[in-house]
C-alpha positions in Angstrom: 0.0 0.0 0.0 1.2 3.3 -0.9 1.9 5.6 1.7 -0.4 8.6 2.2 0.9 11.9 2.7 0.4 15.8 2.5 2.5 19.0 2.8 1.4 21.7 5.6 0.4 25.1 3.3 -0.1 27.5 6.1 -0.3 27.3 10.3 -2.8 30.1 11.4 -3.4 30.9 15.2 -5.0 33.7 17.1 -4.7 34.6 20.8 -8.8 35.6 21.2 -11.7 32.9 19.6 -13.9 33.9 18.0 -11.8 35.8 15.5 -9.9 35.2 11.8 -6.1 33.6 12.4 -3.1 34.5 11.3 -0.4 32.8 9.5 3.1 31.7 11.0 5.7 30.2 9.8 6.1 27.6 12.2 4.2 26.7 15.9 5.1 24.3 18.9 2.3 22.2 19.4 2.0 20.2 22.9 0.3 17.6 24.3 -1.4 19.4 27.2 -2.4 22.2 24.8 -2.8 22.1 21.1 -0.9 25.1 19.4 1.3 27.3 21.9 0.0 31.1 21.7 -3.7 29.8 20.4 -6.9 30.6 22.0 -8.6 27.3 21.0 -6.3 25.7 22.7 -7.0 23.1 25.9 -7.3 20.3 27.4 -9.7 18.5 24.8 -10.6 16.8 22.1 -10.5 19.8 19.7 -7.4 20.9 20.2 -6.3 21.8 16.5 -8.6 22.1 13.4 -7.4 21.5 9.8 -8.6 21.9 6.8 -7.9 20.4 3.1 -5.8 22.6 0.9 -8.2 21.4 -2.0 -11.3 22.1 -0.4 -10.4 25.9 0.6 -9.2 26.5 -3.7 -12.3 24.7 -4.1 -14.4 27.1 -2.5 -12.4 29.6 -4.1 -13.2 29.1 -7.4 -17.2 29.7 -6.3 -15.9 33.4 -5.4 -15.2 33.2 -1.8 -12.0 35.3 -1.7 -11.3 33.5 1.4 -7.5 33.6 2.8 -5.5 31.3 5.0 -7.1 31.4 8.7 -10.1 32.7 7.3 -12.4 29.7 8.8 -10.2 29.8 11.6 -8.6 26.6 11.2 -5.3 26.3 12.2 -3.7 23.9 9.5 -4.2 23.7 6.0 -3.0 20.8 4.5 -2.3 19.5 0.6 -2.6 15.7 -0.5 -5.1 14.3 1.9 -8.7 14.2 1.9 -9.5 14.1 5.5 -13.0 13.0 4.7 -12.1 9.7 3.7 -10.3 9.3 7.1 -12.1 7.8 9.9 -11.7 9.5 13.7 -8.7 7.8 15.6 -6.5 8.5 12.5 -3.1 9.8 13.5 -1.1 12.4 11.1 2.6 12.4 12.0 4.7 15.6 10.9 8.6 15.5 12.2 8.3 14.6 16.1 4.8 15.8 15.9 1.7 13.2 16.4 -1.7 14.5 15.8 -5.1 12.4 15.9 -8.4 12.7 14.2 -11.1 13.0 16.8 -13.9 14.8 15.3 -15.5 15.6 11.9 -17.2 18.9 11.1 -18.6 21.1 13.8 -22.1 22.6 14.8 -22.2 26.1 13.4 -24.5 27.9 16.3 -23.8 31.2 14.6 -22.8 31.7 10.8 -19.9 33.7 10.3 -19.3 36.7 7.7 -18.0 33.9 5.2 -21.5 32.4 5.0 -23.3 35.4 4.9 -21.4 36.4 2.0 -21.9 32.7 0.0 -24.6 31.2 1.9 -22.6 28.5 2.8 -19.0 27.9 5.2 -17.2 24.4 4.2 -16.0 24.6 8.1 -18.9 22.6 9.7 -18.8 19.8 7.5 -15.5 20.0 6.1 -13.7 20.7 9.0 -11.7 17.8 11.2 -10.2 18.1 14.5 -7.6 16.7 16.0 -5.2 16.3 19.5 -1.6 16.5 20.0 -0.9 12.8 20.7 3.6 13.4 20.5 4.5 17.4 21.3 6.4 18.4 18.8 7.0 21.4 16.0 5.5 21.6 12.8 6.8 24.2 10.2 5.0 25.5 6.6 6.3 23.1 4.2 6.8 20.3 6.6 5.5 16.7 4.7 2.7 14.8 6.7 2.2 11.6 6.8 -0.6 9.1 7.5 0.4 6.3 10.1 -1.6 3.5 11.6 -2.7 4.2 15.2 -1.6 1.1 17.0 -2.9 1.6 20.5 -6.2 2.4 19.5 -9.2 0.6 22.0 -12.9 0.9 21.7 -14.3 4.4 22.1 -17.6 5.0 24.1 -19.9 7.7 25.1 -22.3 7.7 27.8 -25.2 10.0 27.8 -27.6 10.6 30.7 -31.1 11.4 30.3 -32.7 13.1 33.6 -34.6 16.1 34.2 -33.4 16.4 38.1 -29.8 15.6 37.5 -29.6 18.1 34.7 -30.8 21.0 37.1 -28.5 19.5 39.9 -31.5 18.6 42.0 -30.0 14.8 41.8 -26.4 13.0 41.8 -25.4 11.2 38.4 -25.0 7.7 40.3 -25.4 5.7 36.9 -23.4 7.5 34.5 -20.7 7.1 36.9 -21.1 3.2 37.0 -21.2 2.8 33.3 -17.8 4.9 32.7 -16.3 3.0 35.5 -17.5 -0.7 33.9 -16.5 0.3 30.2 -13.4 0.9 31.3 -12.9 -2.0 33.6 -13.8 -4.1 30.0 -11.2 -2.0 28.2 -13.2 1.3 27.0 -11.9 4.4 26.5 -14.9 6.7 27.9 -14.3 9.7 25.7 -17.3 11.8 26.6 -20.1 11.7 29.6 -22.5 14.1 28.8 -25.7 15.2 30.8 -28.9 16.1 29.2 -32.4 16.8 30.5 -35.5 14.6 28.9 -35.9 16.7 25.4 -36.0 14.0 22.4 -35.1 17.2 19.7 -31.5 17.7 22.4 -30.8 13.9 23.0 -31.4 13.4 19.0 -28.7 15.9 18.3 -26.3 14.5 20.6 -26.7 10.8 19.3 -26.0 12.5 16.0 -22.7 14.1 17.2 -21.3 11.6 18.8 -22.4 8.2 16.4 -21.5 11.1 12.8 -18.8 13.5 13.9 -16.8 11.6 17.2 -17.8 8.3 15.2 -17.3 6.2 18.6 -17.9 2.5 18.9 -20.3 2.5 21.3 -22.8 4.9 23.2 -24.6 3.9 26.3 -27.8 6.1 27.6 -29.2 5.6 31.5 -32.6 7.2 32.2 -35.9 8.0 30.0 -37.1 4.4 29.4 -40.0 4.5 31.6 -43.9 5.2 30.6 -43.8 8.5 32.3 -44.7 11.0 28.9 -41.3 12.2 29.9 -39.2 9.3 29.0 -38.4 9.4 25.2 -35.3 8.1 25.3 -35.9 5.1 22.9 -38.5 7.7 20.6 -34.5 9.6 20.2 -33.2 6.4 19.5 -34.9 4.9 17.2 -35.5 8.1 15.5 -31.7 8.5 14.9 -31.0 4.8 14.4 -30.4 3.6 10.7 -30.9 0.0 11.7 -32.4 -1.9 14.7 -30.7 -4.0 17.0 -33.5 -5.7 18.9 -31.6 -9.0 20.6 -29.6 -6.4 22.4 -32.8 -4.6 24.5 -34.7 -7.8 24.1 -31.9 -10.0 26.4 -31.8 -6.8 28.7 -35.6 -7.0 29.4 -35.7 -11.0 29.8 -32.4 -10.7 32.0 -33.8 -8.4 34.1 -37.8 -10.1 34.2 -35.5 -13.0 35.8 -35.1 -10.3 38.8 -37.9 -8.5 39.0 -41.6 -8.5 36.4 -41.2 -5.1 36.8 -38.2 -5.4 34.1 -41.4 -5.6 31.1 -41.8 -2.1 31.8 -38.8 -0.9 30.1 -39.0 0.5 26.5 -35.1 0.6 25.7 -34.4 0.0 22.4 -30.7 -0.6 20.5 -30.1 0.7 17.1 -27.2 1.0 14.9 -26.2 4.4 13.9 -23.4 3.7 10.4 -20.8 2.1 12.7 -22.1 3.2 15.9 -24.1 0.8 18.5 -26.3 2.8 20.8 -28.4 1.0 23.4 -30.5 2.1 26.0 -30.3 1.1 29.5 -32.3 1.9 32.8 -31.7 4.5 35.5 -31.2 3.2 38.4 -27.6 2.3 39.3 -28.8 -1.5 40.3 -30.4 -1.9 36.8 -27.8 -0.4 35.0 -25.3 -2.7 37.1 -27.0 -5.7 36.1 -28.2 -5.0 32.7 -24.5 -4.0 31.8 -22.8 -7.0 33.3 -24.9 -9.0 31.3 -24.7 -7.8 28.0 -21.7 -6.0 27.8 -19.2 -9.1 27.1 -21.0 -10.0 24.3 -21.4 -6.4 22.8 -17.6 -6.3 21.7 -18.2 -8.7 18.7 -21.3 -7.0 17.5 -18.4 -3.9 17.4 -15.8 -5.7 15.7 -18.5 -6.9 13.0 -19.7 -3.3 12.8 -16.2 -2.1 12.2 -15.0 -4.8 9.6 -12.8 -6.3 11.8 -14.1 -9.9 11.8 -16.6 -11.8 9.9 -19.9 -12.6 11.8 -20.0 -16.4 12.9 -21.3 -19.2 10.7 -21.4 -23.1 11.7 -20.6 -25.5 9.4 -23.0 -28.4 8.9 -20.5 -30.4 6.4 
């Protein structure tokens, strides 16, 4: 296989968000941080946002007039199309390791670029990365593509609950389900709190199954019959394919503690390559629930990701 590479055009940074970068010639970029002297800078998953040489001449050529920084990305790179890449990708440039972690972004307000062309290749164009190995990357400098060897499953938890959203409840279960994924070998790379509002929880499935792209999301909370639980309405709203065995073994598992268990409405979908599946609120059902299924969900991931073939017997 060939190897895949680019060449860095321009390295924009700003010292205030919100605003246009500006070029440098070169810029230290650290693990702890992102880009040294730039505002978007942190201790997160969107440390340093790049954008395709291509796509920017692209745009271009539709009239945009748009310079280097303009989008505020902070790289601009030639020879790879990012879009083809999936998240957990790692770009390596001298000493310097960066890794995919996010396609596109939510615009909540469009900037002067769209109000000029009606449209901003940013959101869905855009990637962001981390700094993975500090290092310093220079204008000119060749990147290169390289296999990310210590990657492990990625997993999101999201919990659904009016009270804990306002604080008028601790988050017991979301708590237990980071700590067991990560006991089975899980990284847990966002645990996000929402109240029960099927248009918010819809939007966040979307984010983190199309843009993060992780492995596996887990939800507590909103399964019940109470006209706020609509939990599994989100879920199957945003799921592209059911995954009924998964909900249907975590309702007979639980019947075999308590009838109550037929109650539940959680449903698990598949989302492209993401598995979502619903689980209860309370920590005890989660517990249980969880320690049941989630041995066996790891295949149904590898299948999903075109790691391994799904089993077959042999009759011959």
């Amino acid at each position: 296989m060939s190897e895949i590479s680019g060449i860095i055009k321009a390295i924009c940074v700003s010292d205030v968000r919100g605003v246009q970068k500006k070029e440098v010639e070169s810029a230290k970029f650290e693990t702890s941080w992102g880009i040294l002297g730039d505002a978007h800078g942190g201790n997160w998953h969107r440390q340093v946002s790049i954008l395709s040489h291509d796509k920017i001449q692209k745009f271009n050529e539709l009239g945009a007039g748009v310079s280097f920084g303009d989008f505020g990305e902070n790289l601009v790179i030639e020879g790879i199309d990012f879009r083809l890449l999936p998240i957990g990708s790692q770009l390596k440039c001298g000493d310097c390791i960066l890794e995919i972690t996010q396609i596109g972004k939510e615009c909540n307000t469009h900037c002067q670029i769209y109000h000029k062309m009606g449209d901003c290749i940013m959101p869905r164009e855009g990637m962001f990365a981390r700094v993975v190995q500090d290092g310093f990357i220079s204008v000119g400098s060749v990147v290169i593509l390289i296999e990310n060897i210590t990657k492990q499953w990625q997993a999101a938890i999201l919990v659904l609950s009016d009270k804990a959203s306002k604080g008028e409840r601790e988050d017991e279960s979301g708590s237990l389900i980071a700590k067991m994924l990560k006991n089975s070998g899980y990284t847990v790379i966002d645990q996000i709190l929402l109240p029960d509002e099927q248009s918010k929880i819809e939007e966040t499935l979307i984010h983190l199954a199309d843009r993060r792209q992780v492995d596996l999301i887990i939800t507590t909370g909103g399964t019940g019959f109470s006209h706020r639980d609509v939990t599994p309405e989100a879920t199957l709203a945003v799921g592209e394919r059911i995954a009924p065995g998964i909900a249907e073994a975590i309702r007979s598992h639980s019947m075999s503690i308590t009838k109550r268990a037929m109650l539940s409405r959680g449903a698990s979908v598949i989302r492209k390559r993401t598995l979502i599946v619903n689980l209860p609120g309370s920590p005890k059902a989660v517990r249980e629930s969880l320690e049941f299924v989630l041995p066996h969900l790891e295949h149904g991931i590898e299948i999903l990701r075109n790691n391994v073939q799904e089993c077959a017997t042999n009759d011959d």
